[in-house]
C-alpha positions as CSV (number, residue, x, y, z in Angstrom):
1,X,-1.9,-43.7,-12.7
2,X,0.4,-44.5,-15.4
3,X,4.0,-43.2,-16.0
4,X,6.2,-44.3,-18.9
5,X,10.2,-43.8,-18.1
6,X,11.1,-41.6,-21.1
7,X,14.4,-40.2,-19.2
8,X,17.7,-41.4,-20.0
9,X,18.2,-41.7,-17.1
10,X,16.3,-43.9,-14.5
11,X,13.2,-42.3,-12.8
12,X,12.8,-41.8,-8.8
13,X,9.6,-41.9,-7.5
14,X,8.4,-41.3,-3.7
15,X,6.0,-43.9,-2.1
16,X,3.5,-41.0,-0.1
17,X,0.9,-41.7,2.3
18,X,0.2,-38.8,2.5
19,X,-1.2,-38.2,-0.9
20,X,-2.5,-41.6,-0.5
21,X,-5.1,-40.3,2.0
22,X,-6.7,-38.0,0.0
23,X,-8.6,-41.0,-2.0
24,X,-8.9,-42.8,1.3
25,X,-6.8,-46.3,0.3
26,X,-3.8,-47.3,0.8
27,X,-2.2,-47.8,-2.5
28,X,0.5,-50.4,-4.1
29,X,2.9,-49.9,-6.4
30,X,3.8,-52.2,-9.0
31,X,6.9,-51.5,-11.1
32,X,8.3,-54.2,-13.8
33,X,12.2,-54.5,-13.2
34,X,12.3,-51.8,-10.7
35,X,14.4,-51.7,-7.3
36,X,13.0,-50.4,-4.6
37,X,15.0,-49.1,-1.5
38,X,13.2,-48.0,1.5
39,X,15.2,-45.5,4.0
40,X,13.9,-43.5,7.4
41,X,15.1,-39.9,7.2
42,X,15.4,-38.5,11.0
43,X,15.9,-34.8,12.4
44,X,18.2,-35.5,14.7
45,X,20.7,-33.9,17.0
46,X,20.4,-30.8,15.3
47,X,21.3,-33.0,11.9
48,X,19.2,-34.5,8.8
49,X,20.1,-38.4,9.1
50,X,19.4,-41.0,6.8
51,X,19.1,-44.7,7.5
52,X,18.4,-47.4,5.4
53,X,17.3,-49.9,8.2
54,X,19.1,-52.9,7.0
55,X,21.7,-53.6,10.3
56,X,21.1,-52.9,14.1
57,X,23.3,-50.3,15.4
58,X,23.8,-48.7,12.5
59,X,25.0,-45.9,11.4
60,X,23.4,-43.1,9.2
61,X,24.4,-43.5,5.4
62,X,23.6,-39.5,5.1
63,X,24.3,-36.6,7.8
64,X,24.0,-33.0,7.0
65,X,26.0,-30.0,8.2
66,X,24.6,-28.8,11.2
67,X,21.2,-27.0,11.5
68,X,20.8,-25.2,14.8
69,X,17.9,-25.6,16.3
70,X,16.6,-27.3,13.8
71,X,12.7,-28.8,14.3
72,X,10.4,-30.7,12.1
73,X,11.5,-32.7,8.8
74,X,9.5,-33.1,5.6
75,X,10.7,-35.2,2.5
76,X,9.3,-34.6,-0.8
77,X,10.7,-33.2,-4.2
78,X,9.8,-29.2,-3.8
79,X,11.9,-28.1,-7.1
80,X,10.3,-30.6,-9.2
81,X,13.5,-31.9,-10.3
82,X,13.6,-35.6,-9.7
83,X,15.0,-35.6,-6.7
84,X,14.2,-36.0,-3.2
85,X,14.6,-32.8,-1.0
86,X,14.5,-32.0,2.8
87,X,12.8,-29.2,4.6
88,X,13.4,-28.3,8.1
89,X,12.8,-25.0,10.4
90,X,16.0,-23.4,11.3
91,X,17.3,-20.3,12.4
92,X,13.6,-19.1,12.0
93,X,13.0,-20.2,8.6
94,X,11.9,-23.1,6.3
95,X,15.0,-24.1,4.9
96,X,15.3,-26.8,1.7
97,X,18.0,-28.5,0.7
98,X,19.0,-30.9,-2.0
99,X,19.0,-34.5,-0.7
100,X,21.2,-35.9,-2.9
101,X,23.7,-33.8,-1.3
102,X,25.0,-32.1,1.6
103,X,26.1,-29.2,0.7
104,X,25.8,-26.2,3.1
105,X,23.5,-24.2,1.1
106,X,20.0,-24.5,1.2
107,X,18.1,-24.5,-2.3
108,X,15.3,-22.4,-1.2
109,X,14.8,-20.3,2.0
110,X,11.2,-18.7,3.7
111,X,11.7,-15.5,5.3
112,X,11.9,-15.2,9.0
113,X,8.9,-17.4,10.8
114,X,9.2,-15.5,13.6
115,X,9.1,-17.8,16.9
116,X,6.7,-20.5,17.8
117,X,7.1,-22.5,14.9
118,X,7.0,-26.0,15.8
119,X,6.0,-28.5,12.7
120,X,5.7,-28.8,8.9
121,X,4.2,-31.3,6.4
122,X,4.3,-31.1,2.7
123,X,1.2,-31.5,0.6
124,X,-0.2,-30.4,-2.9
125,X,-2.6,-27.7,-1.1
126,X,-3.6,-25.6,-4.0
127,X,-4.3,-28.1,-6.4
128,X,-1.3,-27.1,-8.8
129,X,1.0,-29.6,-9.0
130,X,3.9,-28.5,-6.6
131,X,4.5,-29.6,-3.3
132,X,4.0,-27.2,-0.8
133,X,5.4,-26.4,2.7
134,X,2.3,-26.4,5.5
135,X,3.7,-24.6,8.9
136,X,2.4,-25.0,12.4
137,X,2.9,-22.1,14.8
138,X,0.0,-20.0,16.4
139,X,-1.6,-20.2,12.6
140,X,-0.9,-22.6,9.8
141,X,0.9,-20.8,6.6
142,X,1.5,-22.8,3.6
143,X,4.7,-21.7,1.3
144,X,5.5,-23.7,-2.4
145,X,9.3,-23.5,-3.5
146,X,8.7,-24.1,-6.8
147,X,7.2,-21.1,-7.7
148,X,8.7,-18.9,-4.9
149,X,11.9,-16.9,-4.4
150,X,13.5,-17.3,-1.3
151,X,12.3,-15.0,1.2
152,X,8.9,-15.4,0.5
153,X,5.9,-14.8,2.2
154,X,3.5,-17.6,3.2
155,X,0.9,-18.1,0.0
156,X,-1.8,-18.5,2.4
157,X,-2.4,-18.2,6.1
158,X,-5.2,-19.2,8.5
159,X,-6.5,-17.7,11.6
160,X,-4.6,-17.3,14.6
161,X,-4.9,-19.2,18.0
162,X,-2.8,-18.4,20.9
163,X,-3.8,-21.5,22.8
164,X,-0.9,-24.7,23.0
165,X,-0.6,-25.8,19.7
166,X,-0.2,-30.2,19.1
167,X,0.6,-32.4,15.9
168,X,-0.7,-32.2,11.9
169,X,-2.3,-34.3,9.2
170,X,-3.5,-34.0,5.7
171,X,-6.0,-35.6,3.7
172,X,-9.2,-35.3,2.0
173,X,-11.6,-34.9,4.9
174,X,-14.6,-33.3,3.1
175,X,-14.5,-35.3,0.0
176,X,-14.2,-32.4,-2.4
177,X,-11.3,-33.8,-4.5
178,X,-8.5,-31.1,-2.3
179,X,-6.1,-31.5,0.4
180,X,-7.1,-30.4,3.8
181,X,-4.3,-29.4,6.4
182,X,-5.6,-31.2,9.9
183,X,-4.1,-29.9,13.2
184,X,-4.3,-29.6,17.2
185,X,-4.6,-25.6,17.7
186,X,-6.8,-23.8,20.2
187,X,-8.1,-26.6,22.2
188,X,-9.6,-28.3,19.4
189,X,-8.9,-30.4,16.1
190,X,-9.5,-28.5,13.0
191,X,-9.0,-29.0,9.6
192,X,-8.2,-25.8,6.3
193,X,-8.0,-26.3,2.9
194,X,-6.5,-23.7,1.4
195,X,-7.2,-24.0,-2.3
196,X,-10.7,-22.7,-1.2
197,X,-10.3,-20.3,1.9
198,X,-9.3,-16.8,1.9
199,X,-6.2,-16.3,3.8
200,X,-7.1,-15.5,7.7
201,X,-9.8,-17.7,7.1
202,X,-11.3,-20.0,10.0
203,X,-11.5,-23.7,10.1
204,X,-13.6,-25.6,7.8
205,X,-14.2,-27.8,10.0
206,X,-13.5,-28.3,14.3
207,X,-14.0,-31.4,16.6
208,X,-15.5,-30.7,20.1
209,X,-13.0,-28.7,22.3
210,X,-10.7,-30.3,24.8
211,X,-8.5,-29.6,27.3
212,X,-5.6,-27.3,25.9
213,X,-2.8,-28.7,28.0
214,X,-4.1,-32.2,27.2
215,X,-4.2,-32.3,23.3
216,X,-1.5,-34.4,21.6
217,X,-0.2,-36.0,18.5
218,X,-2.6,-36.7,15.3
219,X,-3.2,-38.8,12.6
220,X,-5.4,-39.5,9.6
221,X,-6.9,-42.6,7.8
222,X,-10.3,-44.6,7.2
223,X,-10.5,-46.0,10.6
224,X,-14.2,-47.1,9.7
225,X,-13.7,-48.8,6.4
226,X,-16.9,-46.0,4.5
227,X,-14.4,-44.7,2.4
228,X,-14.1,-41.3,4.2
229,X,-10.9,-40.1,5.9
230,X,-11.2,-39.7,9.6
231,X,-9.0,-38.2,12.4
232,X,-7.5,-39.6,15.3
233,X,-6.5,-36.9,17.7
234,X,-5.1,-37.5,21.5
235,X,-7.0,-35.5,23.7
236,X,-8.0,-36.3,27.8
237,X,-6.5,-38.8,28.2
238,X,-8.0,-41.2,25.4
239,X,-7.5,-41.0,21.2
240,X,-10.5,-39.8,19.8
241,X,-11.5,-40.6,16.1
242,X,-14.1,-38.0,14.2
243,X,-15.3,-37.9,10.3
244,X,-15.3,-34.4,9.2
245,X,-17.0,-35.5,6.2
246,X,-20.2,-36.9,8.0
247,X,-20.0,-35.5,11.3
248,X,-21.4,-31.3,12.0
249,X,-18.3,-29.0,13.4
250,X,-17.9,-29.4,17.0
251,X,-19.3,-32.9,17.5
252,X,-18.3,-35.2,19.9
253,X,-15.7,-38.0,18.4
254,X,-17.5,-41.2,16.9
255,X,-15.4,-43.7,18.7
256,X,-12.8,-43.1,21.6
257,X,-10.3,-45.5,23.4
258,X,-10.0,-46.7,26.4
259,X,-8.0,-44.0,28.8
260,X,-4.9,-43.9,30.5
261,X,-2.6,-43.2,27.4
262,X,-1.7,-39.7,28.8
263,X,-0.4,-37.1,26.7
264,X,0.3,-38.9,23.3
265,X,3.1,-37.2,21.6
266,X,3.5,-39.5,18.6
267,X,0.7,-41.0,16.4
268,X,1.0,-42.7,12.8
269,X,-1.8,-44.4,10.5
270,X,-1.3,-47.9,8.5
271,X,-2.9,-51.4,8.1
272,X,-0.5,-53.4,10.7
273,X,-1.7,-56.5,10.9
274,X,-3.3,-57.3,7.3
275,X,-6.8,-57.4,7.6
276,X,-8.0,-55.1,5.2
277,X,-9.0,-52.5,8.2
278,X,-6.5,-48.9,8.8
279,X,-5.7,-49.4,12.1
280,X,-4.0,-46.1,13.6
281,X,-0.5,-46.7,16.2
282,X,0.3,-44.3,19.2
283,X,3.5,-43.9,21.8
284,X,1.2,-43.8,25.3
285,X,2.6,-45.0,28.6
286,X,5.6,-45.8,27.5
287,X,4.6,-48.5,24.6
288,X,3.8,-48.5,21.1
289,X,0.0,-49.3,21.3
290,X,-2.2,-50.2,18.4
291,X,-5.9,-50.1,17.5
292,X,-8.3,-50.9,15.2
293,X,-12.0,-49.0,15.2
294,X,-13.3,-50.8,12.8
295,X,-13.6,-54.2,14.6
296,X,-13.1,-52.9,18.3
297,X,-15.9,-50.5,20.3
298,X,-15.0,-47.6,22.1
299,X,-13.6,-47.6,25.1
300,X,-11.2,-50.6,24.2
301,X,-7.4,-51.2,25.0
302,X,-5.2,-51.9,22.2
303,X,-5.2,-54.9,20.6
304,X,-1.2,-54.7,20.2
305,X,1.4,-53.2,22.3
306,X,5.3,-53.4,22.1
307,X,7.8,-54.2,25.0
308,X,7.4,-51.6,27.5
309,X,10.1,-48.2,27.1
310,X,11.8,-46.0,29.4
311,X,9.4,-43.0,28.0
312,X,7.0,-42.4,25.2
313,X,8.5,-41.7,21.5
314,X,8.9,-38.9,19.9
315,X,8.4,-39.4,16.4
316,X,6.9,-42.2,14.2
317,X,5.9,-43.2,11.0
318,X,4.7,-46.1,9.4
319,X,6.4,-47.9,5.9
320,X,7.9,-51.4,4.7
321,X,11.2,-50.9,6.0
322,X,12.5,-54.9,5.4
323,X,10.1,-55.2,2.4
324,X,8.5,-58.1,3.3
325,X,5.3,-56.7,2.5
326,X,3.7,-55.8,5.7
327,X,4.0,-52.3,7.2
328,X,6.1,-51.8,9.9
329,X,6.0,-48.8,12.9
330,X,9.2,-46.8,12.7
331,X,9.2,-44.9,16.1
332,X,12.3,-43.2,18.3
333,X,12.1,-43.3,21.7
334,X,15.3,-44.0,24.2
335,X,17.9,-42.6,22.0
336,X,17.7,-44.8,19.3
337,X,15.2,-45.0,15.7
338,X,13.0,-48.6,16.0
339,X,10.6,-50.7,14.0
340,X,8.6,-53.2,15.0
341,X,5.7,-55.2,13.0
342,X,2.6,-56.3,14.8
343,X,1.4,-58.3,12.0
344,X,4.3,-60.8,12.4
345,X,5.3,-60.1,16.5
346,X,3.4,-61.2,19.3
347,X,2.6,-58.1,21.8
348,X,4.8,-57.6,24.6
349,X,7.5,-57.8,21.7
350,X,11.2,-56.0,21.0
351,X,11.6,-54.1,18.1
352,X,13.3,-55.8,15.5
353,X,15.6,-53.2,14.0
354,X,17.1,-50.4,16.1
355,X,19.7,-47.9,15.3
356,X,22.9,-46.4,16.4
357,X,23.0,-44.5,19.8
358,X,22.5,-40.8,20.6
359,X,20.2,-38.6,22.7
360,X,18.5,-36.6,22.9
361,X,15.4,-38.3,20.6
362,X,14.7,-37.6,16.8
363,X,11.9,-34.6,16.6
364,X,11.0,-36.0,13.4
365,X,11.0,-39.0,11.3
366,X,9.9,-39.9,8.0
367,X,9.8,-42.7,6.2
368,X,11.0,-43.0,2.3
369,X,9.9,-45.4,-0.4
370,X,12.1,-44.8,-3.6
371,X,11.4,-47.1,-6.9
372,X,14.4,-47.1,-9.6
373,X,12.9,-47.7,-13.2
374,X,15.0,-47.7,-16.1
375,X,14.4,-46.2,-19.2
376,X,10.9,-47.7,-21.1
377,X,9.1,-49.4,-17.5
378,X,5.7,-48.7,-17.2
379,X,4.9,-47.9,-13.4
380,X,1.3,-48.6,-12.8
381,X,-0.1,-46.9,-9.6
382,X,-3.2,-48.5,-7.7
């Protein structure tokens, strides 16, 4: 992809795995006299913080107003208007606000969730252009700002499962050219695409069924290297990585860890250590723990593991946060945002940039990539 900067003023534009995922690569940018500036956006002690990762201890560069009860945090621009937003659930709704500001008043509200709303991720789900707003509760309802008035209605719902509800995902799992919405509901993984199911609509595609009480974070990437996207879920006790693609609905996983991660409450996707392979990271007995199913068999440990924590995280992403080209895994555990970067640490090792102090833990982090252009820079895509 190609864009031209015809603006008078300079273009922002948002780094996204997860659009990346739905053609199964991770892509690079490369922008001709562009800055980039890489940031970590946490929901935080009832508070959207920003940080931009360039001190230990520091402090956040952006703080909201308060937003009680707030949980869940995506970043994306849902009024098509340049700039990056924030959505949260508060007060029982999907609230929006401008990010370039923190004003008091959000720029586009859902109506009343009702409780038991405990995630969100943003995606192009219908195929249109606008980013939408993907909801976990005891279904998954999808919402898009741009084209809504505030108080609307979900644009699409799936079926409904009163059984404990884990993490979300999105990619391409079918191949089709459409976003899939993956998530832990009703004992077992299962993925919807709503720009081609009917509202109320089962899965499109489930995993084997687990243990309920036992089913943890998520995450998506091609663990396997065949150019389909695959999904690593956390359930009894190991992470468990299926194809939807290949594999019939309720199969058995194609490769599993090693156990003894417990309940895994965090989970992100990236290649860590350079190799060409998508290795997928994980907060299990108290360390970050990474592996890599292409060049390990099932039932292995991780091949990398951080310094041991006082619990597990609970949040993490995966970006370039010091830019020195190799991904880094931006987790939150003990009161404080870290990074650490297996290609470049030995295991066993400290993070290498932490954040200022405060408990409890993030519910959500994200990481940001934004690339300042001026006026007349090609921005090539790949």
């Amino acid at each position: 992809m190609i864009k031209l900067i015809k603006e008078e003023k300079s273009m922002k534009c948002m780094y996204r795995k997860a659009m990346l995922l739905v053609v199964g690569f991770m892509s690079t940018l490369i922008c001709s006299y562009a800055d980039v500036e890489s940031a970590v956006w946490a929901n935080w002690d009832e508070k959207i913080r920003e940080y931009e990762g360039e001190a230990n201890n520091e402090s956040p560069v952006y703080v909201s107003h308060v937003l009680t009860n707030s949980v869940g945090l995506a970043v994306a621009d849902f009024d098509n208007d340049g700039d990056l937003d924030y959505a949260t659930i508060s007060g029982d709704r999907i609230l929006v606000y401008d990010g370039s500001s923190n004003g008091e008043s959000a720029i586009w509200y859902s109506k009343d969730l009702g409780v038991g709303s405990v995630d969100l991720i943003d995606g192009d789900f219908d195929g249109d252009g606008n980013i939408e707003i993907a909801v976990l509760g005891a279904r998954v309802r999808v919402w898009e700002p741009a084209t809504q008035s505030n108080g609307a209605t979900e644009t699409w719902y799936s079926e409904s499962k009163t059984d404990p509800i884990a993490g979300m995902a999105t990619g391409d799992f079918d191949g089709d050219g459409k976003l899939e919405v993956a998530v832990g509901l009703g004992s077992r993984p299962r993925t919807y695409e709503p720009a081609t199911q009917a509202s109320n609509a089962g899965p499109l595609w489930y995993g084997k069924s687990f243990v309920a009480a036992n089913m943890g974070a998520i995450t998506a990437g091609d663990y396997d290297g065949d150019g389909n996207i695959d999904l690593a879920v956390c359930a009894d006790d190991r992470i468990r990585v299926f194809e939807p693609k290949t594999q019939a609905s309720d199969a058995s996983a194609y490769w599993y860890s090693i156990n003894g991660n417990g309940v895994v409450t965090a989970m992100t996707s990236g290649d860590f250590d350079g190799d060409g392979n998508m290795e997928f990271a994980i907060s299990g007995a108290d360390r970050v723990r990474v592996f890599e199913p292409a060049t390990q068999v099932s039932g292995s440990a991780q091949y990398w593991y951080s310094k041991a924590y006082a619990g597990n995280a609970t949040a993490m992403d995966s970006g370039d946060l010091d830019g020195d080209g190799m991904l880094d895994i931006i987790f939150a555990v003990d009161g404080r945002i870290r990074a650490c970067e297996p290609g470049s640490q030995a295991s066993n090792a400290a993070e290498w940039y932490y954040s200022d102090n405060r408990t409890p833990n993030p519910s959500s982090i994200v990481y940001v990539s934004t690339y300042f252009a001026p006026v007349g820079t090609l921005i090539v895509i790949k």
